[in-house]
Structures are given as C-alpha cells and as structure tokens.
C-alpha positions as CSV (number, residue, x, y, z in Angstrom):
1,X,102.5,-68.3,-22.6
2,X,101.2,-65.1,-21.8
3,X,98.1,-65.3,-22.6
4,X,98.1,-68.5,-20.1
5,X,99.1,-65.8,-17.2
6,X,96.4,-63.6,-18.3
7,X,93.9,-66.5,-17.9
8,X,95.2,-67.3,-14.8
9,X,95.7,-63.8,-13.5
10,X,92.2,-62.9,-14.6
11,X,90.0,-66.4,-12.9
12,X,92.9,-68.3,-10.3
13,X,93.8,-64.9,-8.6
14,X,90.2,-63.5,-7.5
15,X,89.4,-67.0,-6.1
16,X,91.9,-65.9,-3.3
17,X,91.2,-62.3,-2.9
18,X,87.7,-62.8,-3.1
19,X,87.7,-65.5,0.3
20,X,87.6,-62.4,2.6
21,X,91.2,-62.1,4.7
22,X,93.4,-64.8,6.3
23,X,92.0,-67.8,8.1
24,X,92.3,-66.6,11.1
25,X,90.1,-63.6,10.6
26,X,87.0,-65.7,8.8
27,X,87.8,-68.0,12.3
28,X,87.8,-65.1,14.8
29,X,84.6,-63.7,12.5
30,X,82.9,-67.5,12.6
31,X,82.8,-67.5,16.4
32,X,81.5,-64.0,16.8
33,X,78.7,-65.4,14.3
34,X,78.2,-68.2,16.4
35,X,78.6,-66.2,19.7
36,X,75.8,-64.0,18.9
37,X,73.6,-66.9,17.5
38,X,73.5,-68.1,21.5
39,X,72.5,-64.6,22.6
40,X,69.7,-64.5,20.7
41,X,68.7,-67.6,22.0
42,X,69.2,-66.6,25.4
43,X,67.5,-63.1,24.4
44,X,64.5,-65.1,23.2
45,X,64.1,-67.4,25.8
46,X,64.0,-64.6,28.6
47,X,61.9,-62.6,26.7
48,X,59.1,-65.0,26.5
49,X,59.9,-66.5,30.3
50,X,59.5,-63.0,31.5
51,X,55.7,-62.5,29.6
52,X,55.0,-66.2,30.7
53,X,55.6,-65.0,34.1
54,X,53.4,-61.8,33.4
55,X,50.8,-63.9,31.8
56,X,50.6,-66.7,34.8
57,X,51.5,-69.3,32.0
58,X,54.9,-70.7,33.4
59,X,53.9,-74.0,32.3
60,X,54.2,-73.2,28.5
61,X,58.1,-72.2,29.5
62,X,59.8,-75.9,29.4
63,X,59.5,-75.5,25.7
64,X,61.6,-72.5,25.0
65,X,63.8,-74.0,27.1
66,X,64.0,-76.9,25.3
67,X,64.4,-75.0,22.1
68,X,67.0,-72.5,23.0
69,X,69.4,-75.1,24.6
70,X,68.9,-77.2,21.6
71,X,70.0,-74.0,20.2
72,X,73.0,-73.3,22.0
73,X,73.8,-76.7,21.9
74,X,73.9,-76.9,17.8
75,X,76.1,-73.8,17.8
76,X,78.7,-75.7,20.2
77,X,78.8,-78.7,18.1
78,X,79.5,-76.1,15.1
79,X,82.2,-74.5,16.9
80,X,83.8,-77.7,18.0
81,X,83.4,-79.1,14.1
82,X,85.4,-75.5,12.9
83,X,88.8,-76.0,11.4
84,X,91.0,-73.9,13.8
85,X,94.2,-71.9,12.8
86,X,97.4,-72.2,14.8
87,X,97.2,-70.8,18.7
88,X,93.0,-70.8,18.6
89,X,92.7,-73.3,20.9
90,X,92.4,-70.9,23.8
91,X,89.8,-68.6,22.0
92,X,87.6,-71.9,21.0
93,X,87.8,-72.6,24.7
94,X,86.5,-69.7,26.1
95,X,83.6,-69.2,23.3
96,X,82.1,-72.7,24.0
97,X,82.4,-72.2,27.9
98,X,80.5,-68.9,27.5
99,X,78.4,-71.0,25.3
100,X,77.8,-73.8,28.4
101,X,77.4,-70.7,30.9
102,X,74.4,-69.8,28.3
103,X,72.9,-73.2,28.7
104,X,73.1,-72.9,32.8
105,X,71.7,-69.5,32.7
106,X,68.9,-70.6,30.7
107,X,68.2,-74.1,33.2
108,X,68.6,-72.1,36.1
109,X,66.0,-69.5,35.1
110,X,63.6,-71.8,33.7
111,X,64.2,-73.7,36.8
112,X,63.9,-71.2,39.1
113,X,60.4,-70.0,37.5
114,X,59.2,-73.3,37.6
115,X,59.1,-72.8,41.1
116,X,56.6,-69.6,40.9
117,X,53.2,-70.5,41.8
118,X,50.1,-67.5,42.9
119,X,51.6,-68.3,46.5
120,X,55.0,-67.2,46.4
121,X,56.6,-64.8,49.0
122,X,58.6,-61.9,47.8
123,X,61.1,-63.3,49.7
124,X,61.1,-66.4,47.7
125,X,61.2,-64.2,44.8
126,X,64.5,-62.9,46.2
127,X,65.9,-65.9,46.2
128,X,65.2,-66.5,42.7
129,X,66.4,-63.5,41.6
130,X,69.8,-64.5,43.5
131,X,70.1,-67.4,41.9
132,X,69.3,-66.1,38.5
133,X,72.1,-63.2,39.1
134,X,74.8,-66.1,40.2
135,X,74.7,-67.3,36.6
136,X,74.5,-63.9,35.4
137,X,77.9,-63.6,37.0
138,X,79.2,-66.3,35.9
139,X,78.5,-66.1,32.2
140,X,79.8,-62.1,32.4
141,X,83.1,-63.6,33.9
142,X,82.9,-66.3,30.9
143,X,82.6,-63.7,28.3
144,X,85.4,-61.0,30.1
145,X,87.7,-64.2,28.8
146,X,86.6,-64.2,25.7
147,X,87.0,-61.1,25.3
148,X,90.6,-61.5,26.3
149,X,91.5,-65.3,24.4
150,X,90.1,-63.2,21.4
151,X,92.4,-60.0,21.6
152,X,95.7,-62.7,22.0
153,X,94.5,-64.3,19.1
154,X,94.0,-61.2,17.4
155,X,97.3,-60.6,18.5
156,X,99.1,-63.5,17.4
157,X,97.8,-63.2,13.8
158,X,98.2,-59.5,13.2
159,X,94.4,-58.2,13.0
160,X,92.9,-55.9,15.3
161,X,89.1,-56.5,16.9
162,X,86.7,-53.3,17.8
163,X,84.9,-53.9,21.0
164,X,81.9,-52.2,21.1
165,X,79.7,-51.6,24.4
166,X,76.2,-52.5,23.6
C-alpha cells in the first residue's frame, strides 16, 4: 500500500504542480499572450504603412492590411474558443473589444492612406492625421478597461498583475 502512495506521490502529483498556477492565472496569462499578438500586428502594419508612405508605394499597403486583420481576427476567434473561469466574462469582453478597436485602427489608417496621392494638401494631411488619432483614442480608452476588467479579475481570484509602462 505504500509503495502505491509513493508511485502516485512521485508521477500523479507533479502533473498538477507542474500546470503552472490556477486556471484563472493561465486565463488572465492566455489573454495577455493573445493581447500582445494583436499589437504586433498593429505594430507591423504601421510600420510598413508608414515606409510605404515614405517610399510613394501606398498601393502595396492593402495587403498588410489584409494580413494583420486576418491576424487580429484569428486571435479573437482564439479568445472567444478559451475556456473561461468563473467572473471572466467581463475581462474577455474588454480584451476582444480592444481587439475590434485594433481592427478599426488598422482600416482607418490604411483607409485614410489610401487617400494620399503626390497632390495632397497639408491640410488634407491634417485631416488624416485626425482621423487616425480618433481611433487612437478610442483603442487607448478600450485598453484603460482592460486594464481595469483585468485587475477585478485579478481581484476576484486572489493573484496580483504588474503593470508595466512601456
């Protein structure tokens, strides 16, 4: 008999130690995954619409696009297939909204510099550049509550989150 404890102490018990904290933790850690997944979708797709701009080679930008909504849009569908732990709702909410927000700001630029040709005004510029910063707004505001579903969450299952200023 003890020697079946032993067997069981020494292969059945590191199976559960070894998963890496409670479920709500490898949730909380699965969103963040995902959550910077979409940024560096985002990060890419500006990053190559602002040297396409430099270059004079908007037209090659409808591609990025493409591929970092597809992008953003695989990462939802991940987050919406996740198992979710008692009182996550609110915190999936707010991570696939910022998500959506991502996909606007990504149209709206690609939109917007689809619009540049050798002709255009400074002041059309401006306007550009305001319509760019309205979903830059609105995807700050999108992450400020995720920021805040996440800390409840954290909350509700006893773990604490480090928010870091990049």
């Amino acid at each position: 008999m003890n020697r079946k404890i032993l067997i069981y102490c020494l292969f059945v018990l590191p199976v559960f130690f070894s998963c890496g904290g409670s479920d709500a933790l490898k949730y909380n850690d699965t969103l963040a995954r995902y959550y910077n997944e979409t940024d560096k979708y985002v990060g890419n797709f500006y990053n190559n619409a602002t040297r396409l701009l430099q270059e004079d080679k908007l037209s090659e930008l409808p591609g990025y696009k493409d591929a970092a909504v597809e992008g953003i849009n695989n990462c939802i569908e991940k987050v919406n297939r996740l198992e979710k732990p008692q009182g996550a709702d609110a915190f999936q909410k707010a991570v696939v909204t910022y998500m959506e927000a991502q996909i606007h700001y990504v149209n709206t630029m690609s939109d917007q510099y689809s619009r540049v040709t050798n002709e255009t005004a400074e002041s059309d510029f401006n306007y550009i550049e305001q319509a760019i910063n309205i979903t830059l707004k609105d995807r700050t505001e999108k992450n400020e509550a995720i920021l805040e579903a996440q800390k409840d969450f954290a909350r509700k299952h006893n773990f604490k989150i480090n928010v870091s200023e990049k």
